[in-house]
PDB file of N, CA, C and O in Angstrom:
ATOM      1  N   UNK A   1       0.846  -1.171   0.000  1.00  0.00           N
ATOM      2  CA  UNK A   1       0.000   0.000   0.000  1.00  0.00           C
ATOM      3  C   UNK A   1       0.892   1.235   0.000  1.00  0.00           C
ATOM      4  O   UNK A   1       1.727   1.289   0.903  1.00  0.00           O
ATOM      5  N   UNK A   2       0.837   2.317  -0.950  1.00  0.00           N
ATOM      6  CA  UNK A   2       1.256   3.061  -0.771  1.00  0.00           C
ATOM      7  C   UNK A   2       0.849   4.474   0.584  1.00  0.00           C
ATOM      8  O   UNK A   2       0.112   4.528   1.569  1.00  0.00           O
ATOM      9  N   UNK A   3       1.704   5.320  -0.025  1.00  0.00           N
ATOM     10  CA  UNK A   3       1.458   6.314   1.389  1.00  0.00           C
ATOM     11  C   UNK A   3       1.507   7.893   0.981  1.00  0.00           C
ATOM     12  O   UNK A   3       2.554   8.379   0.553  1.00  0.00           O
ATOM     13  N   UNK A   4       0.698   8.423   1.086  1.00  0.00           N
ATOM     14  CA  UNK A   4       0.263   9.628   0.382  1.00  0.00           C
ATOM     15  C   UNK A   4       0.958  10.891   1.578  1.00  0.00           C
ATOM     16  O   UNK A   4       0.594  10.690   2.737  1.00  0.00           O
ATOM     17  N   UNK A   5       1.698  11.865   1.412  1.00  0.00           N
ATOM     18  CA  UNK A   5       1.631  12.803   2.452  1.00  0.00           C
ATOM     19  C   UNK A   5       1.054  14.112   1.255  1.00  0.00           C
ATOM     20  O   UNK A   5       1.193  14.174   0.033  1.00  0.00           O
ATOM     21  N   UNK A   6       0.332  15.113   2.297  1.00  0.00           N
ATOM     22  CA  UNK A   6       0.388  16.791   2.237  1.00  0.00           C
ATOM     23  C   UNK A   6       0.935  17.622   3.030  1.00  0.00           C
ATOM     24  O   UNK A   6       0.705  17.710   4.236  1.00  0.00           O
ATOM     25  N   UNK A   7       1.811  18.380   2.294  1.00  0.00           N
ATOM     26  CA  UNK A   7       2.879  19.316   2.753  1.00  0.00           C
ATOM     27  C   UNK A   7       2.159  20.959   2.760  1.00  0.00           C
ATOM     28  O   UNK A   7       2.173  21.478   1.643  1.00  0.00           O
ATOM     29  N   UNK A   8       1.777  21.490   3.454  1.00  0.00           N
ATOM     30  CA  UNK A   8       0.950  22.977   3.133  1.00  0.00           C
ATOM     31  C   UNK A   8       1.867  24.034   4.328  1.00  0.00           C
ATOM     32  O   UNK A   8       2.487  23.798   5.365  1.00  0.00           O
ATOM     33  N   UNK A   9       1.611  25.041   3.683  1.00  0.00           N
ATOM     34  CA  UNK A   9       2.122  26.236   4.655  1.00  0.00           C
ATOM     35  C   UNK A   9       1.753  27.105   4.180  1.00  0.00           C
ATOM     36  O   UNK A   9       1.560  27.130   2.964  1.00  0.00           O
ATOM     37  N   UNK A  10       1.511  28.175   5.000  1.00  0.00           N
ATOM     38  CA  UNK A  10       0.429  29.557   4.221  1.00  0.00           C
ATOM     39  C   UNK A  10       1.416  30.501   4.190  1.00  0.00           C
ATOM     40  O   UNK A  10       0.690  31.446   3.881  1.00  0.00           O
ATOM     41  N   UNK A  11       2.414  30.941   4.262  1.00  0.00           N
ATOM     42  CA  UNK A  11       3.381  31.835   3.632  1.00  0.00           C
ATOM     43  C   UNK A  11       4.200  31.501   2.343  1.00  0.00           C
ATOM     44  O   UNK A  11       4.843  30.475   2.567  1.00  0.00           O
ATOM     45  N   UNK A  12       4.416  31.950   1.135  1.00  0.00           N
ATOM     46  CA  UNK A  12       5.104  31.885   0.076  1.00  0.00           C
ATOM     47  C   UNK A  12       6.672  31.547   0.788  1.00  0.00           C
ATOM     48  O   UNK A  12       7.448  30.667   0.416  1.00  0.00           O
ATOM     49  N   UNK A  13       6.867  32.492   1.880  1.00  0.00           N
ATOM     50  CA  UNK A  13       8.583  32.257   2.187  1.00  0.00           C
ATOM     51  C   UNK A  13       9.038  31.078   3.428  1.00  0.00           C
ATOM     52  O   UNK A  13      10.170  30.796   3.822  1.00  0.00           O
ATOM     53  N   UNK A  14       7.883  30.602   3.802  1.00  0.00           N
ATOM     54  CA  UNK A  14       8.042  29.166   4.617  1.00  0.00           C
ATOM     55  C   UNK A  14       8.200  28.009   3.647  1.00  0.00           C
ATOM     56  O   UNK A  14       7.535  27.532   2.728  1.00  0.00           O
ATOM     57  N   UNK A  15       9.610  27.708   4.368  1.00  0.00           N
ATOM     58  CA  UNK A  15      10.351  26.379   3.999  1.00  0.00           C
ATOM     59  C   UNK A  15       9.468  25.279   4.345  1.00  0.00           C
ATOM     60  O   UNK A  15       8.661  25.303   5.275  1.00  0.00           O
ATOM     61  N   UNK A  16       9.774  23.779   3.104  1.00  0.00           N
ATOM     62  CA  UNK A  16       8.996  22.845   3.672  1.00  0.00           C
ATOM     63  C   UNK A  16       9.892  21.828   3.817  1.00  0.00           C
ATOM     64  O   UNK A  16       9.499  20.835   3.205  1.00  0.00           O
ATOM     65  N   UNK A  17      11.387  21.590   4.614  1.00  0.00           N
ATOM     66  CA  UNK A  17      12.099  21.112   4.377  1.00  0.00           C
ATOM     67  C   UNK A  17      12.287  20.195   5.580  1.00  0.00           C
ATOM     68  O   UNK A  17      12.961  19.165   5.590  1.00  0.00           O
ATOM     69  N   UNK A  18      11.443  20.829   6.816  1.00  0.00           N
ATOM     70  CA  UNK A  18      11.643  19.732   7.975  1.00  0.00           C
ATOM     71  C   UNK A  18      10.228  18.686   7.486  1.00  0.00           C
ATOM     72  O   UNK A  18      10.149  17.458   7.498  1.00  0.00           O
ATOM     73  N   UNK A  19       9.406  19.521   7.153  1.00  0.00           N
ATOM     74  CA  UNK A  19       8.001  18.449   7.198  1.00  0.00           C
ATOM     75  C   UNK A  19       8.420  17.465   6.000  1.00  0.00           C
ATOM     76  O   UNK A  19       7.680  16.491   6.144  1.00  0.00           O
ATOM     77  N   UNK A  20       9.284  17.237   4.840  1.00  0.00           N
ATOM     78  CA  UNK A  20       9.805  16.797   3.895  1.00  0.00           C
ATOM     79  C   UNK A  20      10.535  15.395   4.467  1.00  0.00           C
ATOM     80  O   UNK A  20      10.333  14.229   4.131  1.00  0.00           O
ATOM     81  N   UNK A  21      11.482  15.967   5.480  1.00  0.00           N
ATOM     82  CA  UNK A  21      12.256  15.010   6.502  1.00  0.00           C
ATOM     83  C   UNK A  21      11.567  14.396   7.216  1.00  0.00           C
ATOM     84  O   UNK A  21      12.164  13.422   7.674  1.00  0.00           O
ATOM     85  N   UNK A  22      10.449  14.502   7.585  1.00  0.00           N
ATOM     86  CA  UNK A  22       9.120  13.764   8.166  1.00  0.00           C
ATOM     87  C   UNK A  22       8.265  12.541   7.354  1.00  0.00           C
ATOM     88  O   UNK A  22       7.928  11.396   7.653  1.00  0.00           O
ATOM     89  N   UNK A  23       8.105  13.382   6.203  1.00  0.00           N
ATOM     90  CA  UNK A  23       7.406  12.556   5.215  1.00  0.00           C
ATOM     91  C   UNK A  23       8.949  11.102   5.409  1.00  0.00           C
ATOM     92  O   UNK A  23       9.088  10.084   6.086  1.00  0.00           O
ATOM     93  N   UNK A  24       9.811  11.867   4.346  1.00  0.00           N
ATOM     94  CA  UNK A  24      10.616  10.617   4.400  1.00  0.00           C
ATOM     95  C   UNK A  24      11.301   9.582   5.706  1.00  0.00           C
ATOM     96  O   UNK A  24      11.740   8.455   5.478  1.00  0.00           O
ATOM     97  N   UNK A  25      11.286  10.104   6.822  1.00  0.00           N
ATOM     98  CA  UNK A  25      11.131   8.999   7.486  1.00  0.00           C
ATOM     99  C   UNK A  25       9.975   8.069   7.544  1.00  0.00           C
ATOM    100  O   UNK A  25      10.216   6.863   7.488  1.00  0.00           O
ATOM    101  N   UNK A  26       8.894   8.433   7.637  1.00  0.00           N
ATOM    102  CA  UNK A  26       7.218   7.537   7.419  1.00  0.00           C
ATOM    103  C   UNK A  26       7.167   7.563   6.242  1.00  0.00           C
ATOM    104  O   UNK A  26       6.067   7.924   5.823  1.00  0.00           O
ATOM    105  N   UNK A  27       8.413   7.169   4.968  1.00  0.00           N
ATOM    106  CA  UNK A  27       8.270   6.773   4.122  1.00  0.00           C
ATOM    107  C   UNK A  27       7.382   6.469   2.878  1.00  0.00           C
ATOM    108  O   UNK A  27       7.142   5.541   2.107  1.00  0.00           O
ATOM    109  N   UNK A  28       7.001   7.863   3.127  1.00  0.00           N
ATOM    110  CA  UNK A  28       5.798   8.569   2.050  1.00  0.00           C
ATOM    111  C   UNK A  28       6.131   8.443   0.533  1.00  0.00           C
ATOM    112  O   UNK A  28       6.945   9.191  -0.010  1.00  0.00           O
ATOM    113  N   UNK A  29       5.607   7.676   0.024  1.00  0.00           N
ATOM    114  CA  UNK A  29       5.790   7.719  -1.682  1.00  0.00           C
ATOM    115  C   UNK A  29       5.165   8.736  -2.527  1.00  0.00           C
ATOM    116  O   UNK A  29       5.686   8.859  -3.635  1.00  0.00           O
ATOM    117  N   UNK A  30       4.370   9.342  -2.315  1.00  0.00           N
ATOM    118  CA  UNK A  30       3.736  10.552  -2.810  1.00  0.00           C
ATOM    119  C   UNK A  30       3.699  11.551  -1.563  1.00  0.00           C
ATOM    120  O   UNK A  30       3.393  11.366  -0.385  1.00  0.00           O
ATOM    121  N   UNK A  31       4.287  13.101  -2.527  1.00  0.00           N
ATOM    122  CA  UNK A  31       4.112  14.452  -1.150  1.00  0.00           C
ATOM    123  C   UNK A  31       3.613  15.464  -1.972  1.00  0.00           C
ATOM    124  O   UNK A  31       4.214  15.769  -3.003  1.00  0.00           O
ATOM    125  N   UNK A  32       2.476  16.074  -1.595  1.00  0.00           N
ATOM    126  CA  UNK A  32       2.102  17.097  -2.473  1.00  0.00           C
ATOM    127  C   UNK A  32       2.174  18.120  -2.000  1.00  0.00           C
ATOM    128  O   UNK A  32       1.438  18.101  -1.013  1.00  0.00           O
ATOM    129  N   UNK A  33       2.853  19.498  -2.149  1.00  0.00           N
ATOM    130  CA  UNK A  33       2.710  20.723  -1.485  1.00  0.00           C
ATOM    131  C   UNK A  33       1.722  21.707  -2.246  1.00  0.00           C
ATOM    132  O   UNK A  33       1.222  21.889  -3.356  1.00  0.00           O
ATOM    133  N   UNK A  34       1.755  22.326  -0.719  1.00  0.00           N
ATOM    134  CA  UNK A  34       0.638  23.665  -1.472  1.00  0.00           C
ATOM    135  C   UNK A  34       0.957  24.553  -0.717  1.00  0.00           C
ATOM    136  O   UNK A  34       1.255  24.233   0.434  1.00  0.00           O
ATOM    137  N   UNK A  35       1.003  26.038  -1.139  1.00  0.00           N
ATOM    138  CA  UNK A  35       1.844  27.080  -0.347  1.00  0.00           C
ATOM    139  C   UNK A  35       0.527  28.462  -0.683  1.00  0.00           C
ATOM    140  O   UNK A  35      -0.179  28.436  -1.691  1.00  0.00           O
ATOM    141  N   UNK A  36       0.442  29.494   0.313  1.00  0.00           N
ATOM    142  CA  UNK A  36      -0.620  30.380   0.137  1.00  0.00           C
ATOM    143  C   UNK A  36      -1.966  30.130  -0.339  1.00  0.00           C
ATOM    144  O   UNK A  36      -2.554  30.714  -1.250  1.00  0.00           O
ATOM    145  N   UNK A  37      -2.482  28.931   0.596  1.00  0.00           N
ATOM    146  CA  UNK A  37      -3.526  28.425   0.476  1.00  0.00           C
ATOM    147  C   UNK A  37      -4.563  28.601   1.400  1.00  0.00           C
ATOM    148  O   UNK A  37      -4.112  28.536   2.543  1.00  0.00           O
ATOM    149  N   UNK A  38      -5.919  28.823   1.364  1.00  0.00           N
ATOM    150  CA  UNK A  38      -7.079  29.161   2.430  1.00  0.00           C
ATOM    151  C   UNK A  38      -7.440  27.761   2.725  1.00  0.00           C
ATOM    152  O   UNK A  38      -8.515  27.555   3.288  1.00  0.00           O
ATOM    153  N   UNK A  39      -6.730  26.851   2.437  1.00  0.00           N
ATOM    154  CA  UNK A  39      -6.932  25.659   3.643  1.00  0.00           C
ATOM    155  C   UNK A  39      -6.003  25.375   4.111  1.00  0.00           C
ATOM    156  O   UNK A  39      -6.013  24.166   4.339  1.00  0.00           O
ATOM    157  N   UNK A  40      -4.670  26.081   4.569  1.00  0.00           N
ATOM    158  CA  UNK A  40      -3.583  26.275   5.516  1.00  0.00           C
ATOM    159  C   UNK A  40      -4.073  27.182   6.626  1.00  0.00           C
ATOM    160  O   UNK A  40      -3.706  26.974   7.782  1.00  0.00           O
ATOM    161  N   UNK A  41      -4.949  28.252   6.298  1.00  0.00           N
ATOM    162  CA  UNK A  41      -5.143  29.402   7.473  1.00  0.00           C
ATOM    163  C   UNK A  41      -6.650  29.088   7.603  1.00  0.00           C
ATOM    164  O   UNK A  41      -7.343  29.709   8.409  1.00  0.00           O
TER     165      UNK A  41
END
């Protein structure tokens, strides 16, 4: 079974590089980000 993550943060200049390091330890095969989004805030 695969393993889906979402990566979101509501500022354009927030890094997604620890939650990235997250995904890949729980060995997420798919990560989708989304940045300045009204379902982050």
């Amino acid at each position: 079974m695969s393993k889906t993550g979402y990566i979101c943060v509501s500022m354009e200049h927030q890094e997604t590089t620890r939650q990235q390091k997250i995904m890949c330890d729980y060995q997420v095969d798919r990560i989708f980000f989304e940045k300045l989004s009204v379902l982050c805030g």
